[in-house]
TIKE-995268 format. One record per residue (C-alpha): residue in one letter; x, z, y. Coordinates in pm, whole numbers, plus 50000, padded with zeros to 5 digits. Example, Ala and Ser with C-alpha at 12.3 -4.5 7.8 and 13.67 -1.06 7.14 Angstrom:
TIKE-995268
a512305078049550 s513675071449894 
This chain:
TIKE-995268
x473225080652147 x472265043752224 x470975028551857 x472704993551950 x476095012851976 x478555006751700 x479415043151735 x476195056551700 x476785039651345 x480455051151295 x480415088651378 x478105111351207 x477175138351411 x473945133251619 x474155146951968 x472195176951912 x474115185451634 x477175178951810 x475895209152022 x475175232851765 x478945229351608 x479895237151973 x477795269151973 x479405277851639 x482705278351672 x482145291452034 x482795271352338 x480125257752598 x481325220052558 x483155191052414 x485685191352678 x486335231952653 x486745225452318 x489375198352424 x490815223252669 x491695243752417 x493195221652186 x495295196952346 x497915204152582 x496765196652946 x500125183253040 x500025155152731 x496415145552864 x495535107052958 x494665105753343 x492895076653282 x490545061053039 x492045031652753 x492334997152948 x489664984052637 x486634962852683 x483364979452639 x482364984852263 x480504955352121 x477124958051936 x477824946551573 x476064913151615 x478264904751908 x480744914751724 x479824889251440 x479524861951672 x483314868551799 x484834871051416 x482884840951331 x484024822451637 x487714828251535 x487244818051182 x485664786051304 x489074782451476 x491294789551130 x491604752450944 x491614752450556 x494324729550425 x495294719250042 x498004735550101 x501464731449825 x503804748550001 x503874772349749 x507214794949793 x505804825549667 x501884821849760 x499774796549614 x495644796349631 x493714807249335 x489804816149225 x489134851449250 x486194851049006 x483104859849178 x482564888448944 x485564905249070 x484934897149421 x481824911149465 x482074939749266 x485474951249353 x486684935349672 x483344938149840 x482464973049656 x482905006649888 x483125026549524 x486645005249506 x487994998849846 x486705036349976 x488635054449712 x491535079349694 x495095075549539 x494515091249249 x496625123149288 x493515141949093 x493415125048795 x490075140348642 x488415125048918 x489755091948878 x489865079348543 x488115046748647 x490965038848858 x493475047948660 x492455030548378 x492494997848591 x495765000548713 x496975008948323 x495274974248274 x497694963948551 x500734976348389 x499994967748064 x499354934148139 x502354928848363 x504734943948080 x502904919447831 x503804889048035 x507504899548164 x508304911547763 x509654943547916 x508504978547809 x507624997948107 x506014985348461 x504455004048796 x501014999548950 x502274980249192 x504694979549569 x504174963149863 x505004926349827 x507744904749596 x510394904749860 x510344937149905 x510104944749513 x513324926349546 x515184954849752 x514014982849512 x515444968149269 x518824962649420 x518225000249512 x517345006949171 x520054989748978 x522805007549264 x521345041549118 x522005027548790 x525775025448825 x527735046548582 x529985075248782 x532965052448693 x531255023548909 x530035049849182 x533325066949226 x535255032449269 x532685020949502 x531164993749298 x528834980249641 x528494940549532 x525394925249438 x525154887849331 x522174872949474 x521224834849358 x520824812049693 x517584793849536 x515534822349578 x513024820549880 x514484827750239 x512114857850305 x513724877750003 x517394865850124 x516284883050487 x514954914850384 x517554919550151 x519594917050406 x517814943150591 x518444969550319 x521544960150192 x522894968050583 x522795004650606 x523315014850255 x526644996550260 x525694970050005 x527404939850003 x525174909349964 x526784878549823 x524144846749849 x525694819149672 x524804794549378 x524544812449052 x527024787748926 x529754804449164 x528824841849065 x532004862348985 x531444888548732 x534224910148893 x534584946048918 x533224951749316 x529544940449143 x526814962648994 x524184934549023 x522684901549019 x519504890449155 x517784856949030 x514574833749050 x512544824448732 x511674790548813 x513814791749087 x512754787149448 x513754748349398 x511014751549111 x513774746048877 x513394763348546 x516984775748423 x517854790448120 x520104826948235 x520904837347907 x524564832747908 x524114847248290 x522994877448136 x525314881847856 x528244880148074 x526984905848356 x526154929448057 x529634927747939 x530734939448262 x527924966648276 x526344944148556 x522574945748592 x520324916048602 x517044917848820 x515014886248787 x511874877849038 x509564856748815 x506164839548905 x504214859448686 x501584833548591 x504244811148404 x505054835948187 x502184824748019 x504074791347913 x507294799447980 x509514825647791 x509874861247927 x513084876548081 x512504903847855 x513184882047555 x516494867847729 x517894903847814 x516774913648212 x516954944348307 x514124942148583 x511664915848591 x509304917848952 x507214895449156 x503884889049314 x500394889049104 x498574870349436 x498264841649153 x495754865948969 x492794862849166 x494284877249485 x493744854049809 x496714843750007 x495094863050292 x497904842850548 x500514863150379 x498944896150223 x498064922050125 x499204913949737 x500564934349466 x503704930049384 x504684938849011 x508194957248898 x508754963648522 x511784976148323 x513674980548018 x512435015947893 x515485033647949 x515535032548337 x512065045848322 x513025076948543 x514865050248819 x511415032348842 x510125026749232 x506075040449315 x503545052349082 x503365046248702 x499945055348524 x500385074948145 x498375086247890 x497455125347842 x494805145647713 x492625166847872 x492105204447811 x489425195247535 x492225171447325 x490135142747477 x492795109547608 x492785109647982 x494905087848226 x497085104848523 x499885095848732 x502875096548545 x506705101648685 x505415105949053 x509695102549151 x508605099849499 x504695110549556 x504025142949379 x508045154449328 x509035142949658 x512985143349674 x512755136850070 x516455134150198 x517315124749796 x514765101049763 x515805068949663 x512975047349752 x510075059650053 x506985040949866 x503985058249922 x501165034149999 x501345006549718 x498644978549690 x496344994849430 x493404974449485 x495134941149483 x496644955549147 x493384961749018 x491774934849088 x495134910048914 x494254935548613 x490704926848666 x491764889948691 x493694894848307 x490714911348168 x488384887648218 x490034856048121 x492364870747845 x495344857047721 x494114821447629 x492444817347948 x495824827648134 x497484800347926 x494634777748012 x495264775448390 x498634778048347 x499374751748119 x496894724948326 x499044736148647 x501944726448463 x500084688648355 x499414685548673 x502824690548830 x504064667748507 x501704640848627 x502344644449018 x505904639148883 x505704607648682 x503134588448896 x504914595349258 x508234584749041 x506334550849015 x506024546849363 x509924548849408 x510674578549452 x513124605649282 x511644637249140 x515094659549133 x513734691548911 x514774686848500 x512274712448414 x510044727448573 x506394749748614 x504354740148898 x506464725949131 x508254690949216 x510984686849447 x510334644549556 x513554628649697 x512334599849963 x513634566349966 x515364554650244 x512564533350384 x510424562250375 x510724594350643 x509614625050619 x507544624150941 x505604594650733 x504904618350443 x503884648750652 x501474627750944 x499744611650630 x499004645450444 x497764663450757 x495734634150834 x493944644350438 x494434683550537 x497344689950313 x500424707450354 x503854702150164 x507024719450158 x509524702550373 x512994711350249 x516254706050533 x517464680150352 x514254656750380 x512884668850053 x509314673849977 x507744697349766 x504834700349606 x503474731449441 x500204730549214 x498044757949209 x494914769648991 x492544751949222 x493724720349214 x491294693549115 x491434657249031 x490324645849414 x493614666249517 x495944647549304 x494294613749406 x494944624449769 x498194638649704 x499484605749547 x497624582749808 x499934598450112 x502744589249884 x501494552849805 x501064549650175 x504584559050303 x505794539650059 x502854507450110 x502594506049730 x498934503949581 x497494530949330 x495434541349112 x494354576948934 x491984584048655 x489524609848789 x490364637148532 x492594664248458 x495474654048338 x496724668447978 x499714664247746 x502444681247937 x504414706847794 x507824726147919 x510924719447742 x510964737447379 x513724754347472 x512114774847739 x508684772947572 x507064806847506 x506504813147178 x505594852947206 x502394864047217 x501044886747486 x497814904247633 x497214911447263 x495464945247345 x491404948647306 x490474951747679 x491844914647721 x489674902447472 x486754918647513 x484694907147837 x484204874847866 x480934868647982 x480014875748354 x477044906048239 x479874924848036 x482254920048276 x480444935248517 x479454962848335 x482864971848253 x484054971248636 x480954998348700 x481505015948441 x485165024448544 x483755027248925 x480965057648795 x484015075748651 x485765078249033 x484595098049333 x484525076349629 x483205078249968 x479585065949842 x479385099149671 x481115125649893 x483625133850162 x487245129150115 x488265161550272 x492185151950206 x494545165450496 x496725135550697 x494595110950501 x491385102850743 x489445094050498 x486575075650772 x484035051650772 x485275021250701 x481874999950807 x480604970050651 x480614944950919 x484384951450962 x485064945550583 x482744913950574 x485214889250718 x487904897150387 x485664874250178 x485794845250432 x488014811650303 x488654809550676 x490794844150693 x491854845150314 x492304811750246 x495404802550447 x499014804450349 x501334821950556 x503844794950639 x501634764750729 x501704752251106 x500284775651322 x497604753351516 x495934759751167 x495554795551229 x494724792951593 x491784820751484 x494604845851352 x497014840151634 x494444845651854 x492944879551657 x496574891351642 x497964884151975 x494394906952098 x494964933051835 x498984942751946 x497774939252286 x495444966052263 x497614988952016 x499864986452288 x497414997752518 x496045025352257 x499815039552199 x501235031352553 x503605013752445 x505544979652536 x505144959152189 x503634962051875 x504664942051505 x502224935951293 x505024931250981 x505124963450809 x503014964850535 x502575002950486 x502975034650641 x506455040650514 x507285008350574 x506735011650963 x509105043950959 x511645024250772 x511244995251013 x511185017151318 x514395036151219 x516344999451160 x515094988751539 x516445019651649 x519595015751492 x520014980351626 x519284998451968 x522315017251949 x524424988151801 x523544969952105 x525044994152349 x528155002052159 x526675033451976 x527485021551599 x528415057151559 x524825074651610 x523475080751254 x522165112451241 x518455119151235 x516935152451283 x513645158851078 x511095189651137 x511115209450806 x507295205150808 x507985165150789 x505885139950545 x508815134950252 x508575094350363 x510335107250660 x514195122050535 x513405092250300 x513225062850524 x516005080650723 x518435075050418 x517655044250363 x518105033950747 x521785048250657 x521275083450846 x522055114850750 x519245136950769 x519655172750923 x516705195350918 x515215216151213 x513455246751131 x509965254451171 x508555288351355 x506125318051218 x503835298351349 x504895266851172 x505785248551514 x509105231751538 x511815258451622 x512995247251994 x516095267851970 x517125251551615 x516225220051753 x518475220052111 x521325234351910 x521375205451642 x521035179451896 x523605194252119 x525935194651801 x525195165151691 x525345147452062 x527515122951976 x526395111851666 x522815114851720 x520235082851666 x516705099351674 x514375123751591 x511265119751359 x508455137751485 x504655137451374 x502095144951623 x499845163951574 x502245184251381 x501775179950969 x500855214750982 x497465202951202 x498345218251512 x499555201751892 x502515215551986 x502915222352339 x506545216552326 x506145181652245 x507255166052592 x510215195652557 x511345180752233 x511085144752331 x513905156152653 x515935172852441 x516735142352220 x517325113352526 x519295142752682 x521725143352358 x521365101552379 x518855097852102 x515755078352045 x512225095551955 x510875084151638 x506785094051620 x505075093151305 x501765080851398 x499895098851018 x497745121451264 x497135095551532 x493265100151487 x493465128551741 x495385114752002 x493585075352069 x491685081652390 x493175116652485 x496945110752488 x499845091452344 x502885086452181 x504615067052479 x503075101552675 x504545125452450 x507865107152529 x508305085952212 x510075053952238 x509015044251848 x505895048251644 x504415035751362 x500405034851265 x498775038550974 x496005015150949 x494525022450690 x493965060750808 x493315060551184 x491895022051211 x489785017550982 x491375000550656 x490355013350363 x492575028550107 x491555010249786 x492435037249536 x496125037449726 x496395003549930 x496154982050092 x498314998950383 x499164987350680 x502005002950908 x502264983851230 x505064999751496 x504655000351875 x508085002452087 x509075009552421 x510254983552658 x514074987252589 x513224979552174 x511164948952186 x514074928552192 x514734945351867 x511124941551631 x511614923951288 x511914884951293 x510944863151017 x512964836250821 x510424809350770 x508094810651103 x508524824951414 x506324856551458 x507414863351793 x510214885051736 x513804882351761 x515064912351657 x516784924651300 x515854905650984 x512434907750777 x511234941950657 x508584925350433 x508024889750276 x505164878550538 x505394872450891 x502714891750987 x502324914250693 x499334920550522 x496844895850772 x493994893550599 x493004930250643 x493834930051006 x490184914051108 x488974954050996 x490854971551261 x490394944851488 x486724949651425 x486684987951445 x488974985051783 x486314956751954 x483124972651827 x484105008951938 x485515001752249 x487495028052490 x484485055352525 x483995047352120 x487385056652032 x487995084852262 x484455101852128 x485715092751783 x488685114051883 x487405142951993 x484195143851674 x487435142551481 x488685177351637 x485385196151661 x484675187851280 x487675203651174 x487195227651395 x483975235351275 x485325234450936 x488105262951048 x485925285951202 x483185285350890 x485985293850627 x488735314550806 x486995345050761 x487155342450346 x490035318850317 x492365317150647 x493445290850829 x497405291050799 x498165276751128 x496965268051522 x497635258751851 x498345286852106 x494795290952169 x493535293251809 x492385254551762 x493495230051515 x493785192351565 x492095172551337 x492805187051026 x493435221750937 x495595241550652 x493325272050451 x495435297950303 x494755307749924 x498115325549817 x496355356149914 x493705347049694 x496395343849373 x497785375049439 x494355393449430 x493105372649124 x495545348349003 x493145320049091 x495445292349262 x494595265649501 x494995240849183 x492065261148996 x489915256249354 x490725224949392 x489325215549017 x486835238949030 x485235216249376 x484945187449126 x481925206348968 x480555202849301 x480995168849360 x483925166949613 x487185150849607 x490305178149640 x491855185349975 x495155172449975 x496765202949730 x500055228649837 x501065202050106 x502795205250313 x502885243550234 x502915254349880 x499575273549720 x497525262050051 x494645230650073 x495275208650362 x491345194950494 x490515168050745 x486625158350775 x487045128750963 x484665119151254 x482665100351026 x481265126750824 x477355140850949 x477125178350974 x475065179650653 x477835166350460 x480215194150622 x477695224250553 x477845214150182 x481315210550182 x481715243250358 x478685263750110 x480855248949802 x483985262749932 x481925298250025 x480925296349703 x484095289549544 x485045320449785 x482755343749569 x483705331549215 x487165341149298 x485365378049420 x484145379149049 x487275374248882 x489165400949152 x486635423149101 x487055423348699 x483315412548648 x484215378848501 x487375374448264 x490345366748434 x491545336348170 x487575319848127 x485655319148395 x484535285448608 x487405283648765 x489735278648498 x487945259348272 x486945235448579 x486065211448588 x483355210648337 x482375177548154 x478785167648026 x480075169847723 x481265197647725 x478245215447875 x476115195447633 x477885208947330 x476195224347012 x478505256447079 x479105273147422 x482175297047375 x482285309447751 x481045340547872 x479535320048169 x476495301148156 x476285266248152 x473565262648449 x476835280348649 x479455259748499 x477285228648599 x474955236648891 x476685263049111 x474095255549408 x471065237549387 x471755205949611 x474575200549343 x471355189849119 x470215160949312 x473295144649303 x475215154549019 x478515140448979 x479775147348623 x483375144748564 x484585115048265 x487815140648159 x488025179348154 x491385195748351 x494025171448234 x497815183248046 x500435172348271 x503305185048073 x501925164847717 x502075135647889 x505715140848056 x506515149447664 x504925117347539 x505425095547809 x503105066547730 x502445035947981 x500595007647846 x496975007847612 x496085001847301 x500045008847194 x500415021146851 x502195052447004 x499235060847152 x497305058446838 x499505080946663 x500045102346906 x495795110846931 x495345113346541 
């Protein structure tokens, strides 16, 4: 391997190596090894159409050369992103820290305490500020917050409501345009009907189960809904309000004036605008719809020694998935954004949260009385951060916006001629001199500003908040930078990342994702710029963007790629809606059925029903391949009604089907489209694709087969390639033109979650066509290699026809419970002890582990994995054989704490040297776990959501 290759870097196997994993698992070469695995007649004839890998410090040079081409603006366009100081503390230790970005969702909670107890942070914070009981750890974005909770209240209806087909929801017009257009996208094929109108105009009337409103609205009015509210609750009509979170500071809650749903955006904490993502969105509720709650909500247990630990509470979609009855398909949510907005609350508390607010608000006050003396008309009564300036008639627009370009600013230009201005946390007293010169200019009046923050300003009484909030002791704790800090590290020791271990977690790819990729993310030039300014500003991103779907298209084979989804199930969901609007086109409104292997992800039956399919299962085989005769006779029965079917490839179950290209015929024979879920893509790029399968649709998950890291569970990114026929049909966006004309928004930004793109786009350009195509293939002989070290004592449930798995690989233990009542749960704890993350536990077949290595981890790193799991192997020997008690024994007392094994008294039968060193490499790099095996059902019996609450208290006397 060439040491000035970015692969040599990327992949960990060393070429010798490579050739003794070869010799193991018994074939001559790479390629036999290929042979075997993938189906010759899904093969690529011909290399990937890429450039040539480039070294790192090429690579550099390029990224650097399109930042230089990205121009940083003031920019107060505001509508939903505004800039904002991510404190260094937080950047460098979080943003910039693999122990944060290169973790898990935490599914195993003993293993992720630090995380959790960040994203409690989150939710407690965002409950504090909203004055509602209960919030998530975050979705995808504000607009499409906005849709779940239209979903959400629709689920809310009483059966009265449902049975008369109550289908109206009220949504206020001065909300901003993205959230009108992707509500409009999911209020299509559930059958809602969406009334945009003035909130003065809403009829409380019995067709309407909601209302959906702004808080200030997107105007930057501040209105008082309390009479709003009162009357929709007399007519059991729910109230969602979208707030800016970072007024709620100064400005009273819509808890306090009766909402039933308060969401938004927390980009204003600390998270940069990133030219439209990613950013946490926050959801919070009145305690009652707790259960109807979208995504993951973090609670309070104890662990099996009556010590608090955190876990993921009321997993509705994640760990209970309700596939087909699933009313939401989140999956991927923004978990490091969230944690660093919690981050953002914890270190300035809640008086420095009031502090920026409040001098936002003065300056917007000021902006408002000093342009006023220029002559012209500021139309908002009351208001947060943002003025709404009415021009005179001597004055045009064109005047105001040439003059603020020519000071690199940008304003919000309404239709009508209006301007807006929205103040953010960074602006300074040389901003509002500028700001008010343009306006002097236009106008030819002179001026004159006192170089100071203005002060004195306060929102009307009436909508003054008089609450107070954040009152719990982690706000008010860490203040200076050195505590701070130490607080952020000590939550990151508690979590196994990638800088401790593999993450062996099936349909995950937990790889490498390399440092000069992630280096751009911290770089004004990519994060600094809001989505909707002009795009000869971003000439750098339209020019990294316009490369990156040209060679996705190239990797996938297919026509067109969008960039707009902002998560895996986000890019099903938007790929079943631009098939749908396929059919439409040609006639076909009838063709709503979907047909879904049995062995499916659970996003899939769940992005299906909210696409408005209906969902019909095809079996799976002996062999846990999709039936072919249960498939041909549900497409031929569903002929005329059939839209698509929703395959992943490599099947879930690991394995390349060699029926694919069958399949694919089957469904355009019956008239449908080909949905491919691109989760397992990291063994096809370089060796075959979905267009070569036959798929007309598929969607990729970035932040699994490109390179994106997964933050503790987001930032995801779920771009979908098309066929020729669809590209007519890819997402649009209200506000700028993206490139698409197709159906309406799927999520708030026109191109997503940008900011993370530059890491793909670095992994694509510094790997190269031979890079990725040898990624590929490590990928496959590493879990092959895995496979043929542990099938022997554990058995791998399924493979191809020739005994191979893809890239990932399913080990039996059921046979193992019945012999010693040792589950895959107990092994799964019991590989903490050993310093390794879980495999990905009974999915998608119950009592089994589901592994994938990734091409990224050395051989070293998979012969400990594999000894721990050997050695696992003969601890579950001990209990089978009777020689160790059945009920304590390391397995089900794992995993063990420090504290535990440190204890005065020792009540096992076990040592502690077994309990705590099993092998001896475990010594050298002990990772001891914060929590012992956590009590799931105590916390679903005392469901509890926020810290510091006095039911917590109580409830650990």
């Amino acid at each position: 391997m060439s040491q000035d290759r970015f692969v040599t870097r990327h992949i960990g196997p060393r070429n010798h190596e490579i050739a003794e994993m070869l010799e193991a698992i018994g074939v001559s070469s790479m390629e036999e090894l290929l042979e075997q695995t993938v189906p010759s007649n899904i093969r690529l004839k011909q290399p990937l159409k890429l450039n040539e890998g480039l070294s790192e410090r090429k690579y550099f040079r390029r990224i650097l050369e399109l930042a230089s081409k990205n121009k940083v603006f003031n920019t107060y366009i505001g509508m939903g992103y505004y800039d904002t100081i991510t404190p260094a503390v937080i950047l460098r230790n979080v943003l910039e820290s693999p122990a944060w970005y290169t973790s898990y969702t935490p599914y195993q909670a003993e293993i992720s305490q630090g995380r959790l107890e960040a994203l409690l942070n989150f939710q407690t914070m965002v409950s504090s500020l909203t004055g509602m009981k209960i919030a998530n750890a975050s979705l995808l974005d504000e607009s499409t917050a906005a849709a779940e909770a239209m979903v959400m209240m629709a689920n809310l209806r009483s059966r009265q409501m449902v049975k008369a087909n109550v289908n109206t929801v009220l949504v206020d017009e001065k909300m901003w345009p993205q959230t009108h257009d992707v509500l409009r996208t999911r209020a299509l094929p559930l059958g809602f009907e969406l009334k945009i109108q003035p909130k003065d105009s809403f009829e409380f009337d019995e067709t309407v189960f909601g209302v959906i409103v702004q808080y200030p609205d997107s105007n930057g009015e501040i209105t008082d809904y309390a009479e709003l509210v009162e009357k929709a609750h007399e007519k059991e009509i729910k109230v969602a309000v979208a707030a800016d979170l970072l007024s709620l500071a100064i400005l009273t809650p819509p808890g306090e004036w009766g909402a039933d749903i308060v969401f938004g955006s927390t980009q204003r904490f600390g998270v940069p605008m990133g030219y439209g993502g990613p950013h946490a969105a926050f959801f919070a509720a009145r305690e009652e719809y707790k259960r109807h709650l979208p995504g993951r909500i973090i609670g309070i247990t104890k662990d099996i020694h009556g010590k608090r630990a955190l876990r993921m509470a009321l997993q509705t979609r994640e760990q209970h998935i309700k596939r087909e009855k699933a009313t939401s398909n989140i999956c991927t949510a923004q978990a490091l954004l969230a944690i660093m907005a919690g981050f953002f609350g914890v270190y300035h508390g809640p008086e420095g949260v009031v502090a920026i607010a409040q001098r936002i608000h003065n300056i917007a006050a000021f902006l408002a009385v000093e342009i006023e003396k220029l002559g012209y008309k500021q139309l908002n009564t009351n208001f947060f951060d943002t003025i709404r300036i009415e021009l005179p008639k001597h004055v045009k627009r064109e005047d105001i916006e040439w003059l603020s370009l020519d000071l690199e600013m940008n304003f919000r230009y309404f239709e009508n001629g209006n301007v807006g201005i929205s103040i953010d946390e960074t602006t300074n007293p040389q901003d509002i001199a500028w700001i008010i010169e343009v306006f002097a200019k236009a106008a030819n009046k002179k001026f004159q500003v006192a170089m100071e923050y203005p002060k004195g300003f306060a929102v009307d009484a009436k909508f003054a908040r008089t609450s107070e909030f954040m009152t719990e002791e982690v706000f008010n704790k860490y203040r200076s930078e050195t505590e701070m800090l130490r607080y952020i590290n000590r939550l990151a020791h508690k979590d196994i990342s990638l800088t401790q271990s593999m993450i062996s977690l099936g349909s995950c790819t937990m790889k490498l994702n390399a440092a000069t990729e992630m280096l751009p993310l911290s770089w004004i030039e990519f994060n600094g710029l809001h989505p909707f300014i002009p795009k000869n500003q971003a000439r750098g991103y339209q020019e990294m963007m316009e490369e990156l779907r040209r060679d996705l298209a190239e990797i996938t084979g297919m026509a067109d790629v969008s960039l707009m989804p902002n998560s895996g199930a986000a890019g099903e969901y938007a790929g079943l809606m631009v098939i749908q609007e396929y059919h439409k086109s040609r006639g076909d409104d009838q063709r709503d059925v979907v047909l879904i292997p049995a062995s499916a992800h659970g996003t899939n039956p769940a992005s299906a029903v909210m696409a408005g399919m209906k969902v019909v299962v095809v079996a799976c085989d002996e062999r846990g391949n999709v039936d072919m005769a249960d498939l041909r006779a549900k497409a031929e029965l569903h002929r005329d009604r059939l839209s698509s079917f929703m395959v992943t490839y490599p099947s879930t179950h690991g394995v390349f089907e060699a029926s694919i290209i069958e399949m694919c015929e089957v469904i355009h024979d019956n008239g449908g489209q080909v949905y491919m879920d691109g989760a397992n893509m990291n063994a096809q790029v370089g060796l075959t694709n979905p267009r070569m399968i036959g798929a007309d649709v598929c969607h990729l998950n970035l932040h699994k087969t490109f390179a994106i890291p997964h933050g503790g569970g987001g930032p995801g990114v779920g771009p979908i390639g098309v066929a020729s026929h669809l590209v007519d049909f890819l997402p649009s966006h209200p506000v700028i033109n993206n490139g698409h004309i197709g159906i309406t928004a799927v999520s708030a930004a026109p191109w997503g979650s940008a900011s993370v793109l530059p890491i793909t786009y670095g992994y694509i350009k510094m790997m190269g066509a031979e890079g990725l195509t040898e990624a590929t293939k490590v990928a496959i002989l590493n879990a092959n290699y895995i496979a043929g070290a542990l099938k022997d004592n554990y058995g791998v449930l399924y493979t191809g026809e020739n005994g191979r798995v893809a890239h990932e690989l399913i080990l039996e233990c059921r046979h193992l419970k019945a012999s010693s009542g040792i589950t895959e749960e107990d092994i799964a704890k019991r590989l903490m002890d050993y310093g390794f993350h879980a495999p990905t536990l009974s999915f998608p077949v119950h009592g089994t582990l589901m592994i994938e290595p990734t091409e990224s981890e050395s051989k070293a790193e998979l012969d400990r994995f594999i000894s721990a799991l050997n050695s696992i192997y003969e601890e579950v020997k001990e209990v089978e054989s009777g020689s160790v008690d059945k009920d304590d024994n390391v397995l089900k007392n794992a995993p063990h704490t420090a504290e535990s094994i440190c204890a005065n008294e020792w009540t096992h039968a076990y040592a502690r040297e077994k309990a705590a060193y099993p092998l001896d490499w475990v010594r050298e790099n002990k990772y001891w776990v914060p929590v012992g095996r956590v009590d799931n059902a105590w916390g679903d019996r005392n469901l509890i959501c926020i810290c510091g609450s006095p039911e917590e208290y109580e409830a650990f006397k």
